[in-house]
ROFIBA-935082 format. One record per residue (C-alpha): z, x, y; residue in three letters. Coordinates in Angstrom, 3 decimals. Layout:
<<Z,X,Y>,"ALA">
...
//
This chain:
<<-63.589,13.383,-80.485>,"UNK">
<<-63.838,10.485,-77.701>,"UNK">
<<-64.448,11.422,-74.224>,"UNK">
<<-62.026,10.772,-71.479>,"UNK">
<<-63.883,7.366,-70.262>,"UNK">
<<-65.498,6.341,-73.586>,"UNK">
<<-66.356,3.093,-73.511>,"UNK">
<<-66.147,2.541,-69.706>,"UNK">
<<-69.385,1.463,-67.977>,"UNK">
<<-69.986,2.020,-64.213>,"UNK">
<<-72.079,0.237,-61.875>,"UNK">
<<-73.667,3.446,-59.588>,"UNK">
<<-75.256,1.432,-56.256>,"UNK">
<<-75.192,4.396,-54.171>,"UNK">
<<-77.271,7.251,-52.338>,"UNK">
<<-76.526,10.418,-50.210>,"UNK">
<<-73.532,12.431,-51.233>,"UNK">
<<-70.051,10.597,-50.863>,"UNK">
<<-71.512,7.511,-53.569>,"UNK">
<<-73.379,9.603,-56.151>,"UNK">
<<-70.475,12.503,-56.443>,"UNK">
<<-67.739,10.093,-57.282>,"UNK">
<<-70.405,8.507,-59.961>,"UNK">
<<-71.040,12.080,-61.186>,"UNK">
<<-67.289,12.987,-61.754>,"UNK">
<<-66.998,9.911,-63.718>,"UNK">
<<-69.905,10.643,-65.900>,"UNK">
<<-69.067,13.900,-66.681>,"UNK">
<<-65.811,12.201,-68.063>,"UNK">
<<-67.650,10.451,-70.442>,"UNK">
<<-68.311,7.137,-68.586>,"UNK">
<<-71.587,5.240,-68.992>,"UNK">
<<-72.682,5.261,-65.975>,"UNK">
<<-76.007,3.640,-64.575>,"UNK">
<<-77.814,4.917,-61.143>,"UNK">
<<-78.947,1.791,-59.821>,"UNK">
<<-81.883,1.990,-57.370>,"UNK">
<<-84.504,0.623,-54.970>,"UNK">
<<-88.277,0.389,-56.095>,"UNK">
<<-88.861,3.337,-53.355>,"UNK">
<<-85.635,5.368,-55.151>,"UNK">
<<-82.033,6.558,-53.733>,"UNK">
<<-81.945,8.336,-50.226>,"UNK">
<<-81.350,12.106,-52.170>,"UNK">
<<-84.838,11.224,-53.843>,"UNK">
<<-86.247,11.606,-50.779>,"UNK">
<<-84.435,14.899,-48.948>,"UNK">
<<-87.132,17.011,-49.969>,"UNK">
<<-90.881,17.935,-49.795>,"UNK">
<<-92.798,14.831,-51.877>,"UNK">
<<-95.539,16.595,-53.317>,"UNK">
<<-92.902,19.255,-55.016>,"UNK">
<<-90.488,17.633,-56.580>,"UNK">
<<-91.884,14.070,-56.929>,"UNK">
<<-88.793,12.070,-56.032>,"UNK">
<<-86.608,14.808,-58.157>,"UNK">
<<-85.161,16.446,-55.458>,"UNK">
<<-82.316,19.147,-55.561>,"UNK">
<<-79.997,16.219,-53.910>,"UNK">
<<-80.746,14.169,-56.814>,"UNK">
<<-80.834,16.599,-59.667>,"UNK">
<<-77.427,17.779,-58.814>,"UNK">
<<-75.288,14.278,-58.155>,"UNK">
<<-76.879,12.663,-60.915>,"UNK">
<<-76.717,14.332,-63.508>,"UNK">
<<-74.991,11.980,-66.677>,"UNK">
<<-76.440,9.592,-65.195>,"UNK">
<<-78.795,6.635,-66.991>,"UNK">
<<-80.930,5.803,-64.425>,"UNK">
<<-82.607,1.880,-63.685>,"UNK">
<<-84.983,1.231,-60.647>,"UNK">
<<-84.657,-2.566,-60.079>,"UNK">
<<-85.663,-4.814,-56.810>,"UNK">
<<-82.501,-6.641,-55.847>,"UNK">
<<-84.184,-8.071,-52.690>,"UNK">
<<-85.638,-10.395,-55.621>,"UNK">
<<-83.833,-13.240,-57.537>,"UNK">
<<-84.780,-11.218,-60.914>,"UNK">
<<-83.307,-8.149,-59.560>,"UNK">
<<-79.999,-9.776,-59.190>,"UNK">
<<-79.886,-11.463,-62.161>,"UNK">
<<-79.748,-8.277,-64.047>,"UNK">
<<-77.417,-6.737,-62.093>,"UNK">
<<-74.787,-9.781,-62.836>,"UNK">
<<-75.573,-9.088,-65.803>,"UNK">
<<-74.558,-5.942,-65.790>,"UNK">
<<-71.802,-6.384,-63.612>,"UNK">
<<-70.218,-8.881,-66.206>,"UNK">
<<-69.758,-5.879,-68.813>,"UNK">
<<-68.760,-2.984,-65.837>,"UNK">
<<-65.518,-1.827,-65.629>,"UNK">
<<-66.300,0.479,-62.329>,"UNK">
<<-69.106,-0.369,-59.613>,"UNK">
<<-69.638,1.794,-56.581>,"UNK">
<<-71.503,1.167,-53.437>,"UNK">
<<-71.879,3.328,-50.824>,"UNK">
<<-74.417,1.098,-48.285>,"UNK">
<<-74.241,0.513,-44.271>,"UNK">
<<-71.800,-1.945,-43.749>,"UNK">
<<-73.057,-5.490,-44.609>,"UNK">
<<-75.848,-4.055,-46.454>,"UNK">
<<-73.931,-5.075,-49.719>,"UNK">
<<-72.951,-8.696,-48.899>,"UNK">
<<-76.709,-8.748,-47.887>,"UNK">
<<-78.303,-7.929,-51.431>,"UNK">
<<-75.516,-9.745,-53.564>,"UNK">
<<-73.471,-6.698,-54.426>,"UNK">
<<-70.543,-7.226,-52.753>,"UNK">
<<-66.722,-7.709,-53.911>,"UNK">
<<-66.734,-11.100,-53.264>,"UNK">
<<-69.623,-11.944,-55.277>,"UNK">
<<-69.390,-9.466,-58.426>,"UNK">
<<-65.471,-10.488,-58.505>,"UNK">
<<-66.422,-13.856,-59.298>,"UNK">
<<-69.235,-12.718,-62.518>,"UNK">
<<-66.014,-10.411,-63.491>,"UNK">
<<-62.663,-10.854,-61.881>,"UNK">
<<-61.743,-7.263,-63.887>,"UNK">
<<-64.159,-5.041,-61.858>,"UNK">
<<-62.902,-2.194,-60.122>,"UNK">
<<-65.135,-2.091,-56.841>,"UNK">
<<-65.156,0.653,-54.628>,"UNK">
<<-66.433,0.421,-50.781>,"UNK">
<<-67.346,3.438,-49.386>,"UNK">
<<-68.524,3.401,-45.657>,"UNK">
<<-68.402,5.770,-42.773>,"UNK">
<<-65.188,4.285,-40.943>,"UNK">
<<-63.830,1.502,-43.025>,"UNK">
<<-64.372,-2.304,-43.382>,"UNK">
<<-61.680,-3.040,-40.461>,"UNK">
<<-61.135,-1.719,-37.091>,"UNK">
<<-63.218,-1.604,-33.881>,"UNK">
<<-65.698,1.143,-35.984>,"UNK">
<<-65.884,-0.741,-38.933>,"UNK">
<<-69.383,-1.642,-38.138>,"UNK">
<<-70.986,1.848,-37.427>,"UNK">
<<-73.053,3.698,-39.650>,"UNK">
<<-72.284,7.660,-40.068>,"UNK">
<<-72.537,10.494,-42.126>,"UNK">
<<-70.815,13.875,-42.487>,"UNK">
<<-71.465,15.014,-39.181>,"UNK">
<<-70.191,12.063,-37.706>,"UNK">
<<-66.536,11.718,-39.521>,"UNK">
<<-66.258,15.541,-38.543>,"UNK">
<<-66.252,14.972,-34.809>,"UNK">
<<-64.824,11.560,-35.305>,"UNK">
<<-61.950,12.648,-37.496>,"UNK">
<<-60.499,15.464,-35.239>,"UNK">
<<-61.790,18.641,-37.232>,"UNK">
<<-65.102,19.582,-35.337>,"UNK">
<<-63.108,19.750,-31.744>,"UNK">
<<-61.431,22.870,-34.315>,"UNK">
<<-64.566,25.134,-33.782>,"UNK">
<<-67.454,26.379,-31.763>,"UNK">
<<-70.939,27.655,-31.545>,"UNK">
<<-72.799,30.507,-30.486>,"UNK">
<<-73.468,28.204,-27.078>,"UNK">
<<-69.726,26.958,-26.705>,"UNK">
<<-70.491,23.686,-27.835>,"UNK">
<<-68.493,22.080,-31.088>,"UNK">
<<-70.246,23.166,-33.554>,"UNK">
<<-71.883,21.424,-36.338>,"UNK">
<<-70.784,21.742,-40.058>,"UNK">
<<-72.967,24.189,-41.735>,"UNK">
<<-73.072,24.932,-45.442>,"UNK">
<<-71.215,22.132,-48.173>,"UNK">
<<-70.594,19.005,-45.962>,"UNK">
<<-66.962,19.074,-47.018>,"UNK">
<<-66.027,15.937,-46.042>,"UNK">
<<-68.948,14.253,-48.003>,"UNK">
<<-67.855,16.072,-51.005>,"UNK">
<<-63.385,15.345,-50.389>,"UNK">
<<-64.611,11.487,-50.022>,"UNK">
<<-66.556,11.471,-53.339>,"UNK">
<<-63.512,13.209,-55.202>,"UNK">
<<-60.603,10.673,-53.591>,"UNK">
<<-63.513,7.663,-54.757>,"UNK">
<<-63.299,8.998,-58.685>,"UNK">
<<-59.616,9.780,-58.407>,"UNK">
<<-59.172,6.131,-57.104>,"UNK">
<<-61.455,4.603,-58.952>,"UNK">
<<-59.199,6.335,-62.126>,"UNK">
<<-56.013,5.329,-60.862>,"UNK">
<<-57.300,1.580,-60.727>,"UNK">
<<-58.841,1.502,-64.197>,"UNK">
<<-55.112,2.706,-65.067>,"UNK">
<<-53.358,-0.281,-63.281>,"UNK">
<<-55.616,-2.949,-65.106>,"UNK">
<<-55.423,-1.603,-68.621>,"UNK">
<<-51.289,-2.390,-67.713>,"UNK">
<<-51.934,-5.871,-66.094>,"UNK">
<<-55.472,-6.949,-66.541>,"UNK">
<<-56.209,-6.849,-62.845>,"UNK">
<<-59.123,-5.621,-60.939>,"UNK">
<<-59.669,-4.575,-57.768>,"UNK">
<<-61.415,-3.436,-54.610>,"UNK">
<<-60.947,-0.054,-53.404>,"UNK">
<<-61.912,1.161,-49.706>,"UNK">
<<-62.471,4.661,-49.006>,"UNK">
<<-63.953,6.109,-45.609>,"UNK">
<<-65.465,9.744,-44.278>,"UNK">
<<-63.345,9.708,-41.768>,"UNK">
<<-59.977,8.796,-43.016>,"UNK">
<<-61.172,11.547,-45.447>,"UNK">
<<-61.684,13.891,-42.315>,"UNK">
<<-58.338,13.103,-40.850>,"UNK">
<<-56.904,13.126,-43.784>,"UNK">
<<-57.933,17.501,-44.191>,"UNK">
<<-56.660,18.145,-41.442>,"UNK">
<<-53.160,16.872,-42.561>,"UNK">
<<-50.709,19.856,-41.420>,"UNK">
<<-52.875,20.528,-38.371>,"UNK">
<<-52.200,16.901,-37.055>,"UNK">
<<-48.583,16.682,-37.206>,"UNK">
<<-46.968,16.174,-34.294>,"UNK">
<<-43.433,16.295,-33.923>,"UNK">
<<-41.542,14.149,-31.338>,"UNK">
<<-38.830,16.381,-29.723>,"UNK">
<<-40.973,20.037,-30.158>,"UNK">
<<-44.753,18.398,-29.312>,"UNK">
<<-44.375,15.584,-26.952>,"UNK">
<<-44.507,17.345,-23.452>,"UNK">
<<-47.244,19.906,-25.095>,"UNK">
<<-49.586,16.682,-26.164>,"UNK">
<<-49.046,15.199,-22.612>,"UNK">
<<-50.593,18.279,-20.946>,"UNK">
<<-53.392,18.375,-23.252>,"UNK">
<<-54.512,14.950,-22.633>,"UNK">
<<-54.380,16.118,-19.376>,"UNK">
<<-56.603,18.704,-19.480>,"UNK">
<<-59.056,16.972,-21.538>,"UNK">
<<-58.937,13.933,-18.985>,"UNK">
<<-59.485,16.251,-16.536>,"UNK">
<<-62.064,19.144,-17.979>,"UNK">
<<-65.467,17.265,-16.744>,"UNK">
<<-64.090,17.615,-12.868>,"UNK">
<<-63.476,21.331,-13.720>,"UNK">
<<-66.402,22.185,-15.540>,"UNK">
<<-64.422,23.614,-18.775>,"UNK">
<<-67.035,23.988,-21.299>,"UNK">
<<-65.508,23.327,-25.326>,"UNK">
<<-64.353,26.974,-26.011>,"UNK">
<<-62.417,26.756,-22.805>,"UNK">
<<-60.629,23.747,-23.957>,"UNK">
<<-60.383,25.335,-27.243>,"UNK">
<<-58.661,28.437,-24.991>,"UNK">
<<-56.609,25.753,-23.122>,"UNK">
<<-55.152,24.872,-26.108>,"UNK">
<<-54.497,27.636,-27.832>,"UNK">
<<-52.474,29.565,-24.688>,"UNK">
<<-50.339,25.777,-24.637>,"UNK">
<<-49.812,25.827,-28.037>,"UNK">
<<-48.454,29.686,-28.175>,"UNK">
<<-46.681,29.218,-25.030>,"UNK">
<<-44.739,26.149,-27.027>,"UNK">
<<-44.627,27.996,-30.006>,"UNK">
<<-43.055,31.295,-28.772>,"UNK">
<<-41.496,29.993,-25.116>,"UNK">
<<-40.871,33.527,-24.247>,"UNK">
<<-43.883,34.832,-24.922>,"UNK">
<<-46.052,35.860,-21.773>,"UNK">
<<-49.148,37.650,-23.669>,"UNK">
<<-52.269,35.958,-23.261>,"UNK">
<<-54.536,34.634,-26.432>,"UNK">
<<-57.327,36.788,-27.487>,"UNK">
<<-60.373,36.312,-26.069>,"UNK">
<<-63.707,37.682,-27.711>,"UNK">
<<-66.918,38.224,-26.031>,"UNK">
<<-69.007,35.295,-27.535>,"UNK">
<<-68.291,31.717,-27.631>,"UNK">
<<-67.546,31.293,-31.812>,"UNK">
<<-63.774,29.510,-32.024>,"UNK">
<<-61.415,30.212,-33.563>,"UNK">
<<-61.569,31.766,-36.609>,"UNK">
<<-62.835,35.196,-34.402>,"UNK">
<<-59.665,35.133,-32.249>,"UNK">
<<-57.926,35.892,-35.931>,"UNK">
<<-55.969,39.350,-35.439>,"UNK">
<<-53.446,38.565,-38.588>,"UNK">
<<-54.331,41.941,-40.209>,"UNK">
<<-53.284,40.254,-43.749>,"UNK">
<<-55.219,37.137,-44.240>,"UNK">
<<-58.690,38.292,-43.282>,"UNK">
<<-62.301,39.464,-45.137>,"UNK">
<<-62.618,43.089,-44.623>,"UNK">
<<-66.055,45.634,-44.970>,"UNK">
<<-65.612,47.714,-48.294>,"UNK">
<<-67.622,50.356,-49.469>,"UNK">
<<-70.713,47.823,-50.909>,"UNK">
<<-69.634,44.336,-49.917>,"UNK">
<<-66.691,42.069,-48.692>,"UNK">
<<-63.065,41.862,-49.666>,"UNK">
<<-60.670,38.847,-48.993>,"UNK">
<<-57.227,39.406,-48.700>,"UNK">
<<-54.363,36.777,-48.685>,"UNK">
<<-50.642,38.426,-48.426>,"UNK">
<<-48.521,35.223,-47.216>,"UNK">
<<-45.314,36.773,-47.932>,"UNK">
<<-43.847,39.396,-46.906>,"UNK">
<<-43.331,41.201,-50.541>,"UNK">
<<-46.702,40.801,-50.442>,"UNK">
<<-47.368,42.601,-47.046>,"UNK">
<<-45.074,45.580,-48.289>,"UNK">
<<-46.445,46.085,-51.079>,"UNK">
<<-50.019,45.756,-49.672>,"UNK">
<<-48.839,48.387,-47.065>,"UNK">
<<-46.970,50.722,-49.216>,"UNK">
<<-50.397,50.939,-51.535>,"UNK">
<<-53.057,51.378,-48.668>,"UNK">
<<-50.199,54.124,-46.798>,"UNK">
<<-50.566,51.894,-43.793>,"UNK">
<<-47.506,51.755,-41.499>,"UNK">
<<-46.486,48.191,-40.429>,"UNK">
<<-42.650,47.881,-38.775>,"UNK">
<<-42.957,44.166,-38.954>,"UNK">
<<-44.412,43.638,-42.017>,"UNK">
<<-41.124,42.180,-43.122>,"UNK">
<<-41.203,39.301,-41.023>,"UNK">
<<-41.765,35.903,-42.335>,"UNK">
<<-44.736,34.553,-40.478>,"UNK">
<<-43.994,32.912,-36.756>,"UNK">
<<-40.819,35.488,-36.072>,"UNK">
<<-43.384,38.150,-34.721>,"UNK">
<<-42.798,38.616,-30.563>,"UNK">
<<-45.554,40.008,-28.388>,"UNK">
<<-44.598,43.346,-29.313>,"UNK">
<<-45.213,42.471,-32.847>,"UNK">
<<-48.747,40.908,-32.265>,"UNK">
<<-50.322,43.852,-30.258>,"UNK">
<<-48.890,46.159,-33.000>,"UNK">
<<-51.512,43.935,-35.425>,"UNK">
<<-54.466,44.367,-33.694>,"UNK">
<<-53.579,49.013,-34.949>,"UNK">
<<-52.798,47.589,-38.306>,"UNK">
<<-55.871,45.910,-38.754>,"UNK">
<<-58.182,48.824,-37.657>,"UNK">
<<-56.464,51.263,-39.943>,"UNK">
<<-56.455,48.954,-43.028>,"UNK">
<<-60.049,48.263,-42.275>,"UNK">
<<-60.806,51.665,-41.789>,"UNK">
<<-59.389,52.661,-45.342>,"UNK">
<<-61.077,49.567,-47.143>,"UNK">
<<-64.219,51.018,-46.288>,"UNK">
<<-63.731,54.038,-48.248>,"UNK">
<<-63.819,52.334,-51.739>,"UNK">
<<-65.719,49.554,-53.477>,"UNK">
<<-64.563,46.018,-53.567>,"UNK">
<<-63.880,46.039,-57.965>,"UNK">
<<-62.089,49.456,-57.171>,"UNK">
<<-59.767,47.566,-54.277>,"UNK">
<<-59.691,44.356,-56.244>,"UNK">
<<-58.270,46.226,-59.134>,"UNK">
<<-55.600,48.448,-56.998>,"UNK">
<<-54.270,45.550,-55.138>,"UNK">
<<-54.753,43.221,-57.545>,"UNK">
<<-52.244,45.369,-60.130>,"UNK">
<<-49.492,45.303,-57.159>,"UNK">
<<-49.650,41.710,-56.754>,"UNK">
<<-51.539,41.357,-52.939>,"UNK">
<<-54.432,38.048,-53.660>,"UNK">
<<-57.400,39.051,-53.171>,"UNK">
<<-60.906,38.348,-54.216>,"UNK">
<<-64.506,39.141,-53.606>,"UNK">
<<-67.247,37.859,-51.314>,"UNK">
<<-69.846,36.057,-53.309>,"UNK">
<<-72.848,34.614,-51.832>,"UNK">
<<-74.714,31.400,-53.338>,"UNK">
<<-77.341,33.147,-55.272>,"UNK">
<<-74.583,35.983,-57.263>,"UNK">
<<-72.495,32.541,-58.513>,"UNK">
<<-75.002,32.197,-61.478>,"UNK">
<<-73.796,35.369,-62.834>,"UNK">
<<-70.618,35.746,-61.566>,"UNK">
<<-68.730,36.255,-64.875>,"UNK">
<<-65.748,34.185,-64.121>,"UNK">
<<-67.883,31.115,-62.828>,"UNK">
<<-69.506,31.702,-66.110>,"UNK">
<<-66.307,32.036,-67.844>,"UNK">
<<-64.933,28.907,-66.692>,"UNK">
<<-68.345,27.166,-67.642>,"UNK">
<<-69.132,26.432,-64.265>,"UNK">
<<-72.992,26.699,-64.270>,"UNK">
<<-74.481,24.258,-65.852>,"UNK">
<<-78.448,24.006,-67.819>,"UNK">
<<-79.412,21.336,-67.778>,"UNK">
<<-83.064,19.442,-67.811>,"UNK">
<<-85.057,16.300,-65.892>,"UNK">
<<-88.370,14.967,-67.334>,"UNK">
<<-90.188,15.890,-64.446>,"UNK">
<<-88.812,19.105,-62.735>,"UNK">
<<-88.009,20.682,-66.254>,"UNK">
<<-84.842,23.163,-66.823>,"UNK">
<<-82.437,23.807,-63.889>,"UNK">
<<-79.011,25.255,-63.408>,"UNK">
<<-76.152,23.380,-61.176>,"UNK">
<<-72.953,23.450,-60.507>,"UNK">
<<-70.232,22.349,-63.744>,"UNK">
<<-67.252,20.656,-63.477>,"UNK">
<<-64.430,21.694,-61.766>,"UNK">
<<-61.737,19.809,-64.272>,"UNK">
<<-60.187,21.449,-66.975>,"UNK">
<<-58.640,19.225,-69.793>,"UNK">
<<-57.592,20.356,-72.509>,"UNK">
<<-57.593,18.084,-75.351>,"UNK">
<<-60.722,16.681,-74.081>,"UNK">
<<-62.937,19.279,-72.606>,"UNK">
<<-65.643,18.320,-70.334>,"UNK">
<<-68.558,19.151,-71.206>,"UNK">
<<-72.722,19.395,-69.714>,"UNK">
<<-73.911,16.209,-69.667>,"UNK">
<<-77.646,15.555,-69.565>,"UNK">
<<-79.817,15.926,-66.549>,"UNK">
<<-80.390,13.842,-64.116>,"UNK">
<<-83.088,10.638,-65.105>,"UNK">
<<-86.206,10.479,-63.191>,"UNK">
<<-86.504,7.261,-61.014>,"UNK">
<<-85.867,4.135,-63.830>,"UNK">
<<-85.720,6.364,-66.773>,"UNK">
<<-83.665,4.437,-68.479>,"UNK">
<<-84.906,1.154,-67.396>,"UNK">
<<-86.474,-0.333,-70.429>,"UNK">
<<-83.657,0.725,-72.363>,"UNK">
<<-81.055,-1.217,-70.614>,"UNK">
<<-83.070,-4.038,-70.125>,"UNK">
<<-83.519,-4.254,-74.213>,"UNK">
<<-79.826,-3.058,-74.097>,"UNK">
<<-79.270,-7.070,-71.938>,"UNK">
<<-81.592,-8.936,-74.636>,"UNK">
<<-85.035,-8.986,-72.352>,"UNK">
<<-88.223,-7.433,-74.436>,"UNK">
<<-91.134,-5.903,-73.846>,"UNK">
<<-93.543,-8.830,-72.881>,"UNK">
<<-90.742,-9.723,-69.791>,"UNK">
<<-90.389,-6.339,-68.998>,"UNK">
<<-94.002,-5.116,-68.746>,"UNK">
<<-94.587,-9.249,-66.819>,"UNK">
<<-91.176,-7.384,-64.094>,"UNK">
<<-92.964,-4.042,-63.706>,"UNK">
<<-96.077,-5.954,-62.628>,"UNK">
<<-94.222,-8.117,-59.956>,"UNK">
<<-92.432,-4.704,-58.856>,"UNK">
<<-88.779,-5.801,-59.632>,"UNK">
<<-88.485,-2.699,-62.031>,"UNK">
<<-90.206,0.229,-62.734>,"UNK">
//
């Protein structure tokens, strides 16, 4: 049975995350698809001690695994020759450089649209190729205060606080550059036509936000007026973030609920805003040996979640946003006395009650109880695979699941220029031209 993308060969001229993601979703597809690095190797070669894992870092092994892998110069005239080369068969080339970087080592649109007017090229930079950012280099970190959703949260200090754990945005960017990239290679197999795609971290980051940006003329205008007011004015008063964050909030319930005249919830630390959450029914709760996450949206849900714990609730019926003041305070008892009775079983015991009625509800795993977590495994999402130099390791599978062609592990990722000789044979050069290119350093 063929693979999704049999026969489709893409260009990989990337490093970090956002680049070698999308080219990792496309191999595992079935794609041919060819890391394409520096002498010195991709930036996730080099995230990681030296000594240990010899340019195989954890980085690399996970977004490039599929992957063939050929470490050319293309600061040199023979560098680029082989890449045209290349780029005259590619359906698919990716390149996630600085801006200009590109246009500077012949990689660019312009240039490989010329060799094959059929490519598919897609541009991924921190802010775009037009508008007064275009030019500015960035990384997670920077489209998540650029984008809007870092001003969201806090830190133990009060200051916005940095992304910890996956860098989401990263991650959202490499999965809109495959889907893109897909949607594309469908166009031209209709009309022939290539094209160049642009993708950005932080139209990504704007674009998760989505709900939490909408602003509505006749209900928000007046609010939004007030808070650019505050924020032009917050230096003068000395408001530190979580204060604005405060601001905010107290604006935002006061033109929510007009007649509302309770104040917000303030904790005794300086973490926003997920600790200001009183909503007893969409919150993680202590059991008996672990954690317990617990989702009832509606308000079937909310009975029924009720009726099985024997909690009281008089507004459980609500739909959510027709509570009053009366109804909020009345949370904050709910919420002790479910989490008072969650603690008096394990979390497969509750999982299994409140799972029967119909209440969502899952369990708290941490990183290193995934590998033998037996859905993940179940699902076949823990992958072995192997690298020539670091040897066997696990990662994480696909997420996809199709059924008439099932994804399936691909091989590990390749060492720096694995694969080199073999593509080189693969465009007609032999061994006594390849061994004369490894001596003047434009392969290895």
């Amino acid at each position: 049975m063929k693979s999704l993308l049999d026969g489709i060969l893409v260009l990989d001229f990337t490093h970090w995350i956002a680049g070698p993601y999308a080219g990792l979703f496309l191999a595992d597809m079935g794609a041919e698809v060819i890391k394409i690095e520096p002498p010195e190797g991709a930036e996730e070669r080099h995230v990681g001690n030296t000594q240990r894992y010899r340019g195989n870092t954890r980085m690399s092994l996970t977004l490039n695994r599929g992957k063939k892998g050929l470490c050319v110069n293309l600061k040199s005239e023979a560098g680029k020759k082989i890449a045209y080369q290349l780029a005259e068969k590619a359906d698919i080339v990716i390149q996630n450089y600085a801006p200009g970087v590109a246009k500077k080592l012949g990689i660019d649109y312009e240039t490989l649209s010329k060799i094959n007017n059929k490519i598919i090229f897609i541009s991924c930079t921190a802010f775009g190729e037009s508008g007064p950012y275009s030019l500015r280099k960035g990384f997670d970190i920077i489209a998540h205060t650029a984008s809007g959703i870092m001003a969201i949260y806090a830190d133990e200090m009060g200051n916005p606080k940095v992304p910890g754990g996956p860098p989401y945005v990263d991650i959202a960017t490499a999965m809109l550059n495959a889907m893109s990239a897909l949607a594309a290679l469908y166009y031209r197999t209709r009309t022939g036509v290539g094209q160049k795609i642009e993708t950005s971290l932080f139209n990504t980051g704007i674009a998760l936000l989505a709900s939490g940006l909408i602003r509505i003329e006749k209900l928000d205008k007046e609010l939004h007026q007030n808070m650019l007011e505050v924020l032009k004015t917050a230096r003068a008063n000395n408001m530190k973030h979580t204060q604005i964050i405060d601001r905010f909030a107290l604006m935002s319930l006061r033109n929510e609920e007009s007649g509302s005249t309770r104040d917000i919830e303030v904790p005794d630390c300086n973490h926003r805003p997920s600790d200001r959450q009183v909503f007893p029914y969409y919150r993680v709760y202590q059991t008996k040996d672990g954690f317990i996450s617990i989702a009832a949206l509606t308000s079937r849900q909310r009975l029924v979640m009720c009726a099985v714990l024997g909690v009281e609730d008089k507004f459980a019926h609500l739909n959510l946003g027709d509570g009053n003041d009366e109804s909020y305070f009345h949370q904050k008892e709910v919420m002790k006395k479910i989490e008072d009775i969650l603690g008096e079983k394990a979390t497969s015991e509750w999982i299994e009650i409140l799972g029967k009625a119909g209440v969502p509800c899952g369990l708290l795993n941490y990183g290193v109880t995934i590998y033998n977590d037996p859905h993940a495994l179940a699902q076949n999402m823990i992958w072995s695979l192997e690298n020539p130099v670091s040897g066997p390791y696990k990662t994480v599978g696909n997420p996809i699941k199709f059924t008439k062609t099932p994804i399936k592990p691909t091989k590990g990722a390749p060492a720096l220029g694995e694969n080199s000789v073999e593509i080189l044979n693969r465009l007609g050069y032999f061994d006594k031209q390849i061994e004369e290119w490894k001596k003047q350093r434009v392969i290895k």
